[in-house]
CHARMM internal coordinates of N, CA and C (Angstrom, degrees):
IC EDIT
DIST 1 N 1 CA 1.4621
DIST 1 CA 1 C 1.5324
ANGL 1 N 1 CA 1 C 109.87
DIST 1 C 2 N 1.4615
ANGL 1 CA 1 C 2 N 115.60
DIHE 1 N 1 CA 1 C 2 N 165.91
DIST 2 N 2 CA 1.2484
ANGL 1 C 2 N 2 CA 122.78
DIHE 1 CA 1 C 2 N 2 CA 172.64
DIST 2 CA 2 C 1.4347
ANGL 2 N 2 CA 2 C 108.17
DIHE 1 C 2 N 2 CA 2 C -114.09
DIST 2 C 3 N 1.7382
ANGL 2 CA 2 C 3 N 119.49
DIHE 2 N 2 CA 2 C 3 N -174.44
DIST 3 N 3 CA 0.9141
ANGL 2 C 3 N 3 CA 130.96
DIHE 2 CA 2 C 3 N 3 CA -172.49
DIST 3 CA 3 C 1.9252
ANGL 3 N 3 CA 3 C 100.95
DIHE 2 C 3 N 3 CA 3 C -100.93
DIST 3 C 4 N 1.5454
ANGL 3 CA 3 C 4 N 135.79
DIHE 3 N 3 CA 3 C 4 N 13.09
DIST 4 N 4 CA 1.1226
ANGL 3 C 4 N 4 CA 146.45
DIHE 3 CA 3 C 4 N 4 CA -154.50
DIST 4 CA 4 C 1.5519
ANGL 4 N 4 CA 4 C 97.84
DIHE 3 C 4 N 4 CA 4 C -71.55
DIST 4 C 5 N 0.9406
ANGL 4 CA 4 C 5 N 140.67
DIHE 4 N 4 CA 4 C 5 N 143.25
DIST 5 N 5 CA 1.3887
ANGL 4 C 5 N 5 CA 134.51
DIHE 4 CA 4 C 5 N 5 CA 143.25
DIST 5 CA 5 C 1.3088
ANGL 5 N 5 CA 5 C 145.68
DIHE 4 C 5 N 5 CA 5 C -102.92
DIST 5 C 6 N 1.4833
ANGL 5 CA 5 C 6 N 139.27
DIHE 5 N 5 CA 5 C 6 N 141.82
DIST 6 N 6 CA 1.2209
ANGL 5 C 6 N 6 CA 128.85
DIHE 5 CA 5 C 6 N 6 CA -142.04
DIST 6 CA 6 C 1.9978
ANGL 6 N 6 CA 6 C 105.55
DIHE 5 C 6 N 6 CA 6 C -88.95
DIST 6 C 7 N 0.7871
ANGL 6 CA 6 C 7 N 133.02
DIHE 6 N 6 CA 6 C 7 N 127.50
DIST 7 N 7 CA 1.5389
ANGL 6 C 7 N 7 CA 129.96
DIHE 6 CA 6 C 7 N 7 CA -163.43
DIST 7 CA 7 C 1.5000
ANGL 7 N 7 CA 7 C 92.65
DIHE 6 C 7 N 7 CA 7 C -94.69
DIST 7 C 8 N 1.1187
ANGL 7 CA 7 C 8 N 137.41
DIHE 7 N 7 CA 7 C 8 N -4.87
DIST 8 N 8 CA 1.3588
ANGL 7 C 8 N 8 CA 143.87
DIHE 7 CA 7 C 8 N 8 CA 171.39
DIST 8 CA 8 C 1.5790
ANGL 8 N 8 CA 8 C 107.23
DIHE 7 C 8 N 8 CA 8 C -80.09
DIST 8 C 9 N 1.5123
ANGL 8 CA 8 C 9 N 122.67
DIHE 8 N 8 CA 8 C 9 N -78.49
DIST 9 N 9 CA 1.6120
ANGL 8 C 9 N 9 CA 121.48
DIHE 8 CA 8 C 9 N 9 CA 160.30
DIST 9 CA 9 C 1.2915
ANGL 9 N 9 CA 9 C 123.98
DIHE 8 C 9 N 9 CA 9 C -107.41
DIST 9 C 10 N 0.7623
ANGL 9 CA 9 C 10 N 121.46
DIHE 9 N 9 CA 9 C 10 N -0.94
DIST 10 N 10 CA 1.9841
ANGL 9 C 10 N 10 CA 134.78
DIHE 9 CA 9 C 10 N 10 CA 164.87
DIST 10 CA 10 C 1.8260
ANGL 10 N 10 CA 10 C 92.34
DIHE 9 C 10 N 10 CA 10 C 84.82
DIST 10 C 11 N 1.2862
ANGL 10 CA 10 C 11 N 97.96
DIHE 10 N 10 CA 10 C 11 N 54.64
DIST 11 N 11 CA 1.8327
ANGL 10 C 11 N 11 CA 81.41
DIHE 10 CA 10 C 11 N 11 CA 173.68
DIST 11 CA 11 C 1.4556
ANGL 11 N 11 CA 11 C 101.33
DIHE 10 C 11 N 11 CA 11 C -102.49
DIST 11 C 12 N 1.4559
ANGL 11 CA 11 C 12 N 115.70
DIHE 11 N 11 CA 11 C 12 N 127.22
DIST 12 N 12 CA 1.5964
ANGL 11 C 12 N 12 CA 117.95
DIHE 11 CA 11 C 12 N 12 CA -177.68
DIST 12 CA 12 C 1.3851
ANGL 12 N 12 CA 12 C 136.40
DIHE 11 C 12 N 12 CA 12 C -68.95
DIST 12 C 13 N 1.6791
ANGL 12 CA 12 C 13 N 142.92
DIHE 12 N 12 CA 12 C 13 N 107.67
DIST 13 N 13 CA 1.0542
ANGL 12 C 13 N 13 CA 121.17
DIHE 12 CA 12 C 13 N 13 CA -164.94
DIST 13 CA 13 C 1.5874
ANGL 13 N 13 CA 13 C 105.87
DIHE 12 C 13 N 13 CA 13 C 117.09
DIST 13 C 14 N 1.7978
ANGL 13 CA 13 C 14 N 131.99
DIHE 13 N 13 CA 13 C 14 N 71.67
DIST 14 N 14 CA 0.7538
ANGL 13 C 14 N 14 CA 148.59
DIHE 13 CA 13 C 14 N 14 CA 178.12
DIST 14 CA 14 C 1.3395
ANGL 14 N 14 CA 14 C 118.84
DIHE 13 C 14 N 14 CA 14 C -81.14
DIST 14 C 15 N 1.4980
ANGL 14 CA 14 C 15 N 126.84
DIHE 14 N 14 CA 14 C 15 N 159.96
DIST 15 N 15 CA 1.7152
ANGL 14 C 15 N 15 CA 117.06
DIHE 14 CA 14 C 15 N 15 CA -167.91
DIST 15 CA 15 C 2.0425
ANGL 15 N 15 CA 15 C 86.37
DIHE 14 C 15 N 15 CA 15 C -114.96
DIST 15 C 16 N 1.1314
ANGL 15 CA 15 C 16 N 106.48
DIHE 15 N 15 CA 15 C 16 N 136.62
DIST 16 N 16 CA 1.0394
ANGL 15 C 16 N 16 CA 111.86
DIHE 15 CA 15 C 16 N 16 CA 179.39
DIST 16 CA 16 C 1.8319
ANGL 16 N 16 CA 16 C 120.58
DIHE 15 C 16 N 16 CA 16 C -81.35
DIST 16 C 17 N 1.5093
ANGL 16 CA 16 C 17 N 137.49
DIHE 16 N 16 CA 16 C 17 N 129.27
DIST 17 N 17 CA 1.2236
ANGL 16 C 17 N 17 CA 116.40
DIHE 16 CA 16 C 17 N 17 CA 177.06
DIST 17 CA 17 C 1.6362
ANGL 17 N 17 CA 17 C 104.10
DIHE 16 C 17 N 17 CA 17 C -159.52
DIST 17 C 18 N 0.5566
ANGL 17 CA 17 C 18 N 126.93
DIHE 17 N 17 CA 17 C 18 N 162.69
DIST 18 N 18 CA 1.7655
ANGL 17 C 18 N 18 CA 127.55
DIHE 17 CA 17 C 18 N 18 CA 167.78
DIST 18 CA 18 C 1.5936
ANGL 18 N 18 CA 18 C 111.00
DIHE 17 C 18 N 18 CA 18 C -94.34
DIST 18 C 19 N 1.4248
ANGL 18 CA 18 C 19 N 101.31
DIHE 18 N 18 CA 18 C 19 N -174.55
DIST 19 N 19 CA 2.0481
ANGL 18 C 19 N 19 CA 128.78
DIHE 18 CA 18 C 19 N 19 CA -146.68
DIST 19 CA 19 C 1.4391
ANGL 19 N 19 CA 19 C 68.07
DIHE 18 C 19 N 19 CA 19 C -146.70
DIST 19 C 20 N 2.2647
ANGL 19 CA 19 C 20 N 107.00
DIHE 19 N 19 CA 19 C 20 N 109.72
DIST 20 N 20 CA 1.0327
ANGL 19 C 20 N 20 CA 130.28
DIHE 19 CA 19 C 20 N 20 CA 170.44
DIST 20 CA 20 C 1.6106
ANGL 20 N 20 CA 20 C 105.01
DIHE 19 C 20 N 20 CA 20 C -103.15
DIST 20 C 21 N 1.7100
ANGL 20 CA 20 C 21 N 115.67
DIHE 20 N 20 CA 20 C 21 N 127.79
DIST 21 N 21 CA 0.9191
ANGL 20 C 21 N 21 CA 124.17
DIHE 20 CA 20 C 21 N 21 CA 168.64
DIST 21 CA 21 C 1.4514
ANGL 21 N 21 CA 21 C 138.25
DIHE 20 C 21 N 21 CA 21 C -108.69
DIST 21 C 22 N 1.7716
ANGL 21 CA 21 C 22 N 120.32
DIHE 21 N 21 CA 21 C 22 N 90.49
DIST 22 N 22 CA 1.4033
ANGL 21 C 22 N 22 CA 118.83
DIHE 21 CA 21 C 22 N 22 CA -144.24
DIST 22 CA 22 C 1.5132
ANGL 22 N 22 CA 22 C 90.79
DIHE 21 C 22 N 22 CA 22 C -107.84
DIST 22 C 23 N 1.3550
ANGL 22 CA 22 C 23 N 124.66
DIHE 22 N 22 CA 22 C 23 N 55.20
DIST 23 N 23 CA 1.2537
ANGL 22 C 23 N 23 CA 122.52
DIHE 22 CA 22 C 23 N 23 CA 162.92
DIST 23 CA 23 C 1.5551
ANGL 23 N 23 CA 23 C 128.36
DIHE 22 C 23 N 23 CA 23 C -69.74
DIST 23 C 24 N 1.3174
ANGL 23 CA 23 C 24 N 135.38
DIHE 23 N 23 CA 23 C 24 N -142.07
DIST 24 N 24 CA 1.2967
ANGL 23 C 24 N 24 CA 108.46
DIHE 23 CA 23 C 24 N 24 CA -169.37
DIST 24 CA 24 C 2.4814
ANGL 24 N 24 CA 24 C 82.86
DIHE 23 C 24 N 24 CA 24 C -111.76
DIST 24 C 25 N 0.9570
ANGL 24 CA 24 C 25 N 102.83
DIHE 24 N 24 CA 24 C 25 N 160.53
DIST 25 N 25 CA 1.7152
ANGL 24 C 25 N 25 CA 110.41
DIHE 24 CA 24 C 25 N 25 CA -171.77
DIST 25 CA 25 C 1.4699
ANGL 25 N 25 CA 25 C 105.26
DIHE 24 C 25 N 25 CA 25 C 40.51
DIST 25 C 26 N 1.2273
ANGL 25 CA 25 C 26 N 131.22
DIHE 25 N 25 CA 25 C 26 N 32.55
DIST 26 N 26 CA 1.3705
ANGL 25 C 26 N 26 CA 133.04
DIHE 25 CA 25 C 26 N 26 CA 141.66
DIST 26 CA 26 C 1.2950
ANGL 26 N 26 CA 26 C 133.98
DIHE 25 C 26 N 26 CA 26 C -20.28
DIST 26 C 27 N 1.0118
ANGL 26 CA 26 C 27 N 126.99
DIHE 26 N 26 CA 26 C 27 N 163.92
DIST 27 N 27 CA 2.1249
ANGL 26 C 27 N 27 CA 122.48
DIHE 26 CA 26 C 27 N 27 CA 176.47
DIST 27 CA 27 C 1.5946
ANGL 27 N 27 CA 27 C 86.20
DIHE 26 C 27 N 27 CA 27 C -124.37
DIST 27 C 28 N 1.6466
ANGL 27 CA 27 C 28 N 127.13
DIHE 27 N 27 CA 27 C 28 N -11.97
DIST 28 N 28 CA 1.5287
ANGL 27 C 28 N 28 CA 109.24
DIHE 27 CA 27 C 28 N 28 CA -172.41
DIST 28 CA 28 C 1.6323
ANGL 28 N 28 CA 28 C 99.82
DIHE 27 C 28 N 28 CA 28 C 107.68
DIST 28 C 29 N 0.9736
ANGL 28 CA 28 C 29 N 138.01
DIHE 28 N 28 CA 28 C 29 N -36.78
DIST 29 N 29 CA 1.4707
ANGL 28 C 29 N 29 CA 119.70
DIHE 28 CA 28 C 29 N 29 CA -163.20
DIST 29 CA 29 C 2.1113
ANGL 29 N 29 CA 29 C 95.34
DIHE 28 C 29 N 29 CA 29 C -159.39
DIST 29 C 30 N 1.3968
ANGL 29 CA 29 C 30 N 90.16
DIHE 29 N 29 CA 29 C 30 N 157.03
DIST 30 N 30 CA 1.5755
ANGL 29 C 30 N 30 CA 110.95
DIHE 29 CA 29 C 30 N 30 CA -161.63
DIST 30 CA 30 C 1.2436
ANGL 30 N 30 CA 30 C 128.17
DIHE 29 C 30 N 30 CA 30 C -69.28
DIST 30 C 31 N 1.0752
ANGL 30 CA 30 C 31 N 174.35
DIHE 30 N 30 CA 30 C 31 N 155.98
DIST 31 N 31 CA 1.4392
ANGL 30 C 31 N 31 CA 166.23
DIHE 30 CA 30 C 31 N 31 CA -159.71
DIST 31 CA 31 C 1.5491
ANGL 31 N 31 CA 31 C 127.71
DIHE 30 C 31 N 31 CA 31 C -161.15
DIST 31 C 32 N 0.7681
ANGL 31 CA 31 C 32 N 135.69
DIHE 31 N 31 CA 31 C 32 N 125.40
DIST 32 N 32 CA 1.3659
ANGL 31 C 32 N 32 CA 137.27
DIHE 31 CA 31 C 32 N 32 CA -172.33
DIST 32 CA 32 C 1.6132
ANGL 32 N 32 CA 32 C 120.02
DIHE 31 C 32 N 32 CA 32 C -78.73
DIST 32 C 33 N 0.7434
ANGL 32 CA 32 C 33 N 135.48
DIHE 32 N 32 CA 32 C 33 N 172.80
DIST 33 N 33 CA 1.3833
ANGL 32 C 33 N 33 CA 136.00
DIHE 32 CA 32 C 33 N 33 CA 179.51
DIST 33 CA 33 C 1.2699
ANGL 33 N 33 CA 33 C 133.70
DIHE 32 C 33 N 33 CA 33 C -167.11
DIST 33 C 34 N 1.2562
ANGL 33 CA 33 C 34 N 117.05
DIHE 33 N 33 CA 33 C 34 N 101.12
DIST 34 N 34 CA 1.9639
ANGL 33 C 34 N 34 CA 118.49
DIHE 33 CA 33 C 34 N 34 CA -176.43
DIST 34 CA 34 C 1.3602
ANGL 34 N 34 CA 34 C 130.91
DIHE 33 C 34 N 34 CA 34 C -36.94
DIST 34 C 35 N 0.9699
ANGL 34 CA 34 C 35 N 126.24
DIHE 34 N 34 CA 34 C 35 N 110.39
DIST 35 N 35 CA 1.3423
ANGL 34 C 35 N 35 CA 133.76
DIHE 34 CA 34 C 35 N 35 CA 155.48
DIST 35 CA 35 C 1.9310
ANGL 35 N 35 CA 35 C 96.43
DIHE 34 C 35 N 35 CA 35 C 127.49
DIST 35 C 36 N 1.2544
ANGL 35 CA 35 C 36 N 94.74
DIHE 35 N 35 CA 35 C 36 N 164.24
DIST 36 N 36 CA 1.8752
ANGL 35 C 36 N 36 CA 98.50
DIHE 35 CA 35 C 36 N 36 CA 161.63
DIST 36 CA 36 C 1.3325
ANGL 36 N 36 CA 36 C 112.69
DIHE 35 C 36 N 36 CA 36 C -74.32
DIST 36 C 37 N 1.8166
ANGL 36 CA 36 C 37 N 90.12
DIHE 36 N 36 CA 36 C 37 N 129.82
DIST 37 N 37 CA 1.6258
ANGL 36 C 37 N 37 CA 118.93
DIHE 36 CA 36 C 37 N 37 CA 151.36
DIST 37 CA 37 C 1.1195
ANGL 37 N 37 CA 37 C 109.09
DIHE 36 C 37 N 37 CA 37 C -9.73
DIST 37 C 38 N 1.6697
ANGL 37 CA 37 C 38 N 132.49
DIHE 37 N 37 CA 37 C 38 N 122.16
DIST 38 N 38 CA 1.1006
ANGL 37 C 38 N 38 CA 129.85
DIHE 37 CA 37 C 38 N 38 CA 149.91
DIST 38 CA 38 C 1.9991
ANGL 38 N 38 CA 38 C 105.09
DIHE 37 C 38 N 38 CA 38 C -116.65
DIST 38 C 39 N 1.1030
ANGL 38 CA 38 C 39 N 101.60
DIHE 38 N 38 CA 38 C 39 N 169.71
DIST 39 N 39 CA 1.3529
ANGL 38 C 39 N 39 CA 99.77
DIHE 38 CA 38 C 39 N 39 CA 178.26
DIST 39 CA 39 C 1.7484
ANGL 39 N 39 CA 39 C 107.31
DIHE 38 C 39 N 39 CA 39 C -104.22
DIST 39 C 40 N 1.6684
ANGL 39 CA 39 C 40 N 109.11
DIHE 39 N 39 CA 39 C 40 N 150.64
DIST 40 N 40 CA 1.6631
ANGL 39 C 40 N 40 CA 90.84
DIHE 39 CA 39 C 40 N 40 CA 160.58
DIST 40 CA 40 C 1.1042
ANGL 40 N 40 CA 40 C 123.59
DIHE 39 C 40 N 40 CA 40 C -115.69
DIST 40 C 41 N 1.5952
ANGL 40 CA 40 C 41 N 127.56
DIHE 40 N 40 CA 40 C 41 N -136.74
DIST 41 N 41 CA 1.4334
ANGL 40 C 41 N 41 CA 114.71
DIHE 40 CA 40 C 41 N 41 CA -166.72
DIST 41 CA 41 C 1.6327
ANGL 41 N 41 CA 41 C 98.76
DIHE 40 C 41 N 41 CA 41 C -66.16
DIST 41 C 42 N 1.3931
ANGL 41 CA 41 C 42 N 127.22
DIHE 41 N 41 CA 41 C 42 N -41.71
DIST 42 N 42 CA 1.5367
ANGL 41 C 42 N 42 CA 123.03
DIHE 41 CA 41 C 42 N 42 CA -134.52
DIST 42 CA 42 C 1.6897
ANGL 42 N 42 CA 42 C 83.82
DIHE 41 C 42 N 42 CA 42 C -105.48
DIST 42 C 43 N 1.1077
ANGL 42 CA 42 C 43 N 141.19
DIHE 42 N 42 CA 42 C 43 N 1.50
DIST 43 N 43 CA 1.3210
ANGL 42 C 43 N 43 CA 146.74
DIHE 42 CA 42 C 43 N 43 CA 174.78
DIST 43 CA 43 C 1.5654
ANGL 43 N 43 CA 43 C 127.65
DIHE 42 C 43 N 43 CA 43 C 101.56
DIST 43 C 44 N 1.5378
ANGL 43 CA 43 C 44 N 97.93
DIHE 43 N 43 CA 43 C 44 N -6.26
DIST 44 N 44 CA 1.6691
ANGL 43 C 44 N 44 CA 93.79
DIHE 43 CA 43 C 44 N 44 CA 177.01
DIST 44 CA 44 C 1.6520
ANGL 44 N 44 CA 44 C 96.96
DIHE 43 C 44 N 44 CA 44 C -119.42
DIST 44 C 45 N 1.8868
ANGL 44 CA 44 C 45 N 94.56
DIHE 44 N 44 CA 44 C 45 N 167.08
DIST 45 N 45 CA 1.0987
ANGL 44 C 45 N 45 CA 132.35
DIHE 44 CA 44 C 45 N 45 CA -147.62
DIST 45 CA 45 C 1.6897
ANGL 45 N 45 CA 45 C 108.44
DIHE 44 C 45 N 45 CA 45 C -45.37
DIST 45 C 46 N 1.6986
ANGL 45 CA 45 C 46 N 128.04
DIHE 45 N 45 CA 45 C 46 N 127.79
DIST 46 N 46 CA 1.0350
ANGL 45 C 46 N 46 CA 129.66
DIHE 45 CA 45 C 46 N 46 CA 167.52
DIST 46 CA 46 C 1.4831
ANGL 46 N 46 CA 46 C 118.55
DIHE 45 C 46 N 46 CA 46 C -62.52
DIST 46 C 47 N 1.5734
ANGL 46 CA 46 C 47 N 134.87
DIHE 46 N 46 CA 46 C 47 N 120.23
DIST 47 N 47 CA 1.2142
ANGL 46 C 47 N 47 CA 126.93
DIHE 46 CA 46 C 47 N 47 CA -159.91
DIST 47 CA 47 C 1.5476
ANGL 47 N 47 CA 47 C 92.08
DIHE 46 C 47 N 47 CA 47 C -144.66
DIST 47 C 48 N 1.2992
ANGL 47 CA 47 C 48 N 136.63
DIHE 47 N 47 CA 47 C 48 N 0.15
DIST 48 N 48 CA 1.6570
ANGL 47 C 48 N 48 CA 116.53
DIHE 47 CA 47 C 48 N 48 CA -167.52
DIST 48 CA 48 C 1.8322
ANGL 48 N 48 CA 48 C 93.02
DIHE 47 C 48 N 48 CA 48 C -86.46
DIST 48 C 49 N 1.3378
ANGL 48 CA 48 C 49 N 105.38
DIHE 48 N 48 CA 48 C 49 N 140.73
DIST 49 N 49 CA 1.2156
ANGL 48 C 49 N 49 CA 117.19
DIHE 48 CA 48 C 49 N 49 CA 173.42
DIST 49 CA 49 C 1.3230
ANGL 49 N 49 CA 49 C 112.70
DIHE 48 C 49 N 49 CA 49 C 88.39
DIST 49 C 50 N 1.3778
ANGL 49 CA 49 C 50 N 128.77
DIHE 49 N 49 CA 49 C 50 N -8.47
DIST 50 N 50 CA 1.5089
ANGL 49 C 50 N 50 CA 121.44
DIHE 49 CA 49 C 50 N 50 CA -158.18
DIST 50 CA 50 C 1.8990
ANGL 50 N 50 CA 50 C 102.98
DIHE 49 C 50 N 50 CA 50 C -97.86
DIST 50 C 51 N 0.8931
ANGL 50 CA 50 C 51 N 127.39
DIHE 50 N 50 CA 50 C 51 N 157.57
DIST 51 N 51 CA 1.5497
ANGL 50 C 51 N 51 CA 145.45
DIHE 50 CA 50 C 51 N 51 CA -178.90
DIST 51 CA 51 C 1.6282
ANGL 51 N 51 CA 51 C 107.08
DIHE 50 C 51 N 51 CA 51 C -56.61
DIST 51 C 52 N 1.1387
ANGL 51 CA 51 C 52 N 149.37
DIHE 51 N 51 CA 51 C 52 N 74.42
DIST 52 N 52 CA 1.5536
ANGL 51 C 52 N 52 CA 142.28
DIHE 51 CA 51 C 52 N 52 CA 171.82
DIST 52 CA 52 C 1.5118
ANGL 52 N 52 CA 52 C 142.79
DIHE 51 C 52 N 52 CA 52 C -90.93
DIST 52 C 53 N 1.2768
ANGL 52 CA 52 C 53 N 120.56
DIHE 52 N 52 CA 52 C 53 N 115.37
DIST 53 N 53 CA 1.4299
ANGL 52 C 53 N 53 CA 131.76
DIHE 52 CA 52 C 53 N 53 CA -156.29
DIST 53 CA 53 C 1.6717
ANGL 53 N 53 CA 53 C 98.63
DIHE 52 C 53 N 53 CA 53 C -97.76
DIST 53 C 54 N 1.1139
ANGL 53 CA 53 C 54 N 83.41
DIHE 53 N 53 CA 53 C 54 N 152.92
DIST 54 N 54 CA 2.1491
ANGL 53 C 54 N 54 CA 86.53
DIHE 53 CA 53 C 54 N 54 CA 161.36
DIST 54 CA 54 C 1.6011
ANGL 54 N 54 CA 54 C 80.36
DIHE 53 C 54 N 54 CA 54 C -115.73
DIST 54 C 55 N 1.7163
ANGL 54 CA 54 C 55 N 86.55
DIHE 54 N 54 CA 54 C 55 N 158.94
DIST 55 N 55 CA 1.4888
ANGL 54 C 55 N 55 CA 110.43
DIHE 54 CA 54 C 55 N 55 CA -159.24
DIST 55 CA 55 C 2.0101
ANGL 55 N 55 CA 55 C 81.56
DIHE 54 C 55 N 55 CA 55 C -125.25
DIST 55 C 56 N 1.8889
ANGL 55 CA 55 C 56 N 78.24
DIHE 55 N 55 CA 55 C 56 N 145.74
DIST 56 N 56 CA 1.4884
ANGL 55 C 56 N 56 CA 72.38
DIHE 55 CA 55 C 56 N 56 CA -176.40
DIST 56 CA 56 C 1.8857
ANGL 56 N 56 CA 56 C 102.48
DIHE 55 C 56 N 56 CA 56 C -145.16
DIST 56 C 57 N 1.3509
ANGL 56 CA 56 C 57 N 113.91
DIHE 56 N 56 CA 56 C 57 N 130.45
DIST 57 N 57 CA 1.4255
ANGL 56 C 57 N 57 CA 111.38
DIHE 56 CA 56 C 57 N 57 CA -165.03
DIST 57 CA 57 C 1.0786
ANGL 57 N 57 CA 57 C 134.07
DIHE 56 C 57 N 57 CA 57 C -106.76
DIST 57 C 58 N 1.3893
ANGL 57 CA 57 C 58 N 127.11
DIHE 57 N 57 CA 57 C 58 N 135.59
DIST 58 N 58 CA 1.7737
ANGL 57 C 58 N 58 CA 130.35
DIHE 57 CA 57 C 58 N 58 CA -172.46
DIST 58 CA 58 C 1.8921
ANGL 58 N 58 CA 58 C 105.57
DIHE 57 C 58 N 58 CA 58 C -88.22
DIST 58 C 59 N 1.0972
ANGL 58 CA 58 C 59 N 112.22
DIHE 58 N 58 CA 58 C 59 N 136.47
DIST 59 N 59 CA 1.2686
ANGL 58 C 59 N 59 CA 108.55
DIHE 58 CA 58 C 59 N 59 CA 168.31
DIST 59 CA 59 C 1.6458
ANGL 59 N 59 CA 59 C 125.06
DIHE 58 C 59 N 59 CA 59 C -115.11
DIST 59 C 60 N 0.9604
ANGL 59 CA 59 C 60 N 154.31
DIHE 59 N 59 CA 59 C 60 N 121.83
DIST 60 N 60 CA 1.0975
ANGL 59 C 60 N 60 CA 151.99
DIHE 59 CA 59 C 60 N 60 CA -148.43
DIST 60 CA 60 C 1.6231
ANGL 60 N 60 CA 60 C 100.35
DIHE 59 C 60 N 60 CA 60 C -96.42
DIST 60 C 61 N 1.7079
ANGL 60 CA 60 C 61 N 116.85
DIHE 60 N 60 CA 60 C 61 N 122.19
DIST 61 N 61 CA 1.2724
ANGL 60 C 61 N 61 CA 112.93
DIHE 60 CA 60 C 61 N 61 CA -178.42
DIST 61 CA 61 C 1.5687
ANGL 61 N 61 CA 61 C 139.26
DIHE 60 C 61 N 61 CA 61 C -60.58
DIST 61 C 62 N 1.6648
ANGL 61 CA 61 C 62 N 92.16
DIHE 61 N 61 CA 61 C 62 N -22.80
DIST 62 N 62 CA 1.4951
ANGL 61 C 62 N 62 CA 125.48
DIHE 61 CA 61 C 62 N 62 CA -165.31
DIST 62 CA 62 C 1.9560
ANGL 62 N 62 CA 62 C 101.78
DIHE 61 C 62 N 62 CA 62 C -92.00
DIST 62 C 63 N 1.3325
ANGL 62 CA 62 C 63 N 104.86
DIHE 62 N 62 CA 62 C 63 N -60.81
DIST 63 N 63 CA 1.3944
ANGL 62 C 63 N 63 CA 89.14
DIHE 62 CA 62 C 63 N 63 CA -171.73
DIST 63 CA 63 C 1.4506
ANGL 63 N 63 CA 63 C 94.66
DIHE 62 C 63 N 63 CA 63 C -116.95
DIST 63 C 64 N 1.6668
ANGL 63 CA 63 C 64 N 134.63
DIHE 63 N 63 CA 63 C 64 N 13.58
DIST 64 N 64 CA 1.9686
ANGL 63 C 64 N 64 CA 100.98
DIHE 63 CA 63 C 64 N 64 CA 160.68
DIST 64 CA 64 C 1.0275
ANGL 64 N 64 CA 64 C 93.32
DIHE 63 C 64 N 64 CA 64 C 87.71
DIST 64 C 65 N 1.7878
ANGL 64 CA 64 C 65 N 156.85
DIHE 64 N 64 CA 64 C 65 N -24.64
DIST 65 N 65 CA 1.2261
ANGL 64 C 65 N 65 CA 141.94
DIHE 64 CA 64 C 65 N 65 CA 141.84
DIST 65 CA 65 C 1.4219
ANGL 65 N 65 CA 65 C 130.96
DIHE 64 C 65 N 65 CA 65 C 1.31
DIST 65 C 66 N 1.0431
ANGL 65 CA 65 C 66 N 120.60
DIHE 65 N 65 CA 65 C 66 N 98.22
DIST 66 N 66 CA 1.9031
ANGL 65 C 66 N 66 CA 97.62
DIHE 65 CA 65 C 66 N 66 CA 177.96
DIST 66 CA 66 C 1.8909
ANGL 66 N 66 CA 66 C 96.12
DIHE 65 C 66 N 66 CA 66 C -110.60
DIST 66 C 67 N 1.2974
ANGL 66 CA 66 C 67 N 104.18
DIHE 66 N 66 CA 66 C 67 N 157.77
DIST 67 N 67 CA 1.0939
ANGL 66 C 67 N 67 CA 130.20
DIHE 66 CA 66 C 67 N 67 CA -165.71
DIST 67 CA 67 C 1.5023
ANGL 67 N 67 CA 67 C 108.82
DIHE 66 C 67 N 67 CA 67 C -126.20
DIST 67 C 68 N 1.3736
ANGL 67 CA 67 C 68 N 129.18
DIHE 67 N 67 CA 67 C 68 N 140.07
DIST 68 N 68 CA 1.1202
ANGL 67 C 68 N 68 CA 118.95
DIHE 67 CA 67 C 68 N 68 CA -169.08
DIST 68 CA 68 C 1.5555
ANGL 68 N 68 CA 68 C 116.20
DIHE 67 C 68 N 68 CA 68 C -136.61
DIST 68 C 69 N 1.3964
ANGL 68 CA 68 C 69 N 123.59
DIHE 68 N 68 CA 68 C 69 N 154.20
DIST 69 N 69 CA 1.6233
ANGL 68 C 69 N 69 CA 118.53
DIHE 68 CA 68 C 69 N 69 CA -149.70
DIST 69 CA 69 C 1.4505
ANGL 69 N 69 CA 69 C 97.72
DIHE 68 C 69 N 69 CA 69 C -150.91
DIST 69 C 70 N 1.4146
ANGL 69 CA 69 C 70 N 124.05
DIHE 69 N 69 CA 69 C 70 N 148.45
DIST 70 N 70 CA 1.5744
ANGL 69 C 70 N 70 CA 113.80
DIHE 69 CA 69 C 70 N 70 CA 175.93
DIST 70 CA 70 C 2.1461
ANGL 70 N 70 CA 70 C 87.79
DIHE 69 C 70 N 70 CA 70 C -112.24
DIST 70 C 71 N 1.0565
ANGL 70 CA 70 C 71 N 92.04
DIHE 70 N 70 CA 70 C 71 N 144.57
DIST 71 N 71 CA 1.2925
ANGL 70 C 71 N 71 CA 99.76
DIHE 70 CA 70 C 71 N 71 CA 165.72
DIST 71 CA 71 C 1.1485
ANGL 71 N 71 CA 71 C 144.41
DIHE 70 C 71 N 71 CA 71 C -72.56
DIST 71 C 72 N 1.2337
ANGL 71 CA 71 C 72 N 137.59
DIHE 71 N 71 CA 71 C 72 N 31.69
DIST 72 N 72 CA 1.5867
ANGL 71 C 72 N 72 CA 153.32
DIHE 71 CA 71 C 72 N 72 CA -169.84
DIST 72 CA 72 C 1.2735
ANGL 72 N 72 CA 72 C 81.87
DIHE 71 C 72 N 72 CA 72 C -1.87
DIST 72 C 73 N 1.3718
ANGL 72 CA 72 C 73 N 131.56
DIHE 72 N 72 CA 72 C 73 N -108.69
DIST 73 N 73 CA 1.5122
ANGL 72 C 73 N 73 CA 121.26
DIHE 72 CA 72 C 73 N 73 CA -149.00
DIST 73 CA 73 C 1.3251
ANGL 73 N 73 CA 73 C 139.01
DIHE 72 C 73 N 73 CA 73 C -52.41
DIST 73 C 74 N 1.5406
ANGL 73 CA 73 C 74 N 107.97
DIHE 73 N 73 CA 73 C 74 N -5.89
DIST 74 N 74 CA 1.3292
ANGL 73 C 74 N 74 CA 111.76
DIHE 73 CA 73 C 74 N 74 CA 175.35
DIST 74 CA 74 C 1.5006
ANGL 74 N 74 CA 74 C 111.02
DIHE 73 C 74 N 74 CA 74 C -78.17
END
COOR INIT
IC SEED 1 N 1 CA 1 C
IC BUILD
C-alpha cells in the first residue's frame, strides 16, 4: 500500500492498478493525450505528434473510488 488518499472518503492507502484498453490494435492499457480531441479524416482520434502518458489508477478499498494519474515517466 501507499500513503495516497481517497478524495472521495479520505480512507488512506490506495491499491495501485491501471485502465485496460482491449480495443481493436490496442497496446493493452489506456493513455492520455494533450490537447482536445480532434477528429480525422476516417473519424477517430487525431494523435500524430501530440504529447502521450499512460494513465495509471488508484482504487480505494473502502468505497471503489478510482483515482486517476498520468505517468510522467512512462
Amino acid at each position: 500500500m501507499n500513503d495516497y488518499t481517497c478524495t472521495h472518503c479520505g480512507t488512506v492507502g490506495l491499491a495501485e492498478g491501471f485502465i485496460e484498453d482491449a480495443g481493436e490494435h490496442s497496446k493493452g492499457y489506456a493513455r492520455w493525450i494533450e490537447g482536445a480531441m480532434e477528429r480525422g479524416m476516417f473519424g477517430g482520434a487525431k494523435r500524430i505528434g501530440r504529447t502521450r502518458r499512460q494513465i495509471v489508477a488508484y482504487r480505494c478499498p473502502k468505497c471503489g473510488h478510482l483515482e486517476l494519474f498520468v505517468d510522467d515517466e512512462g
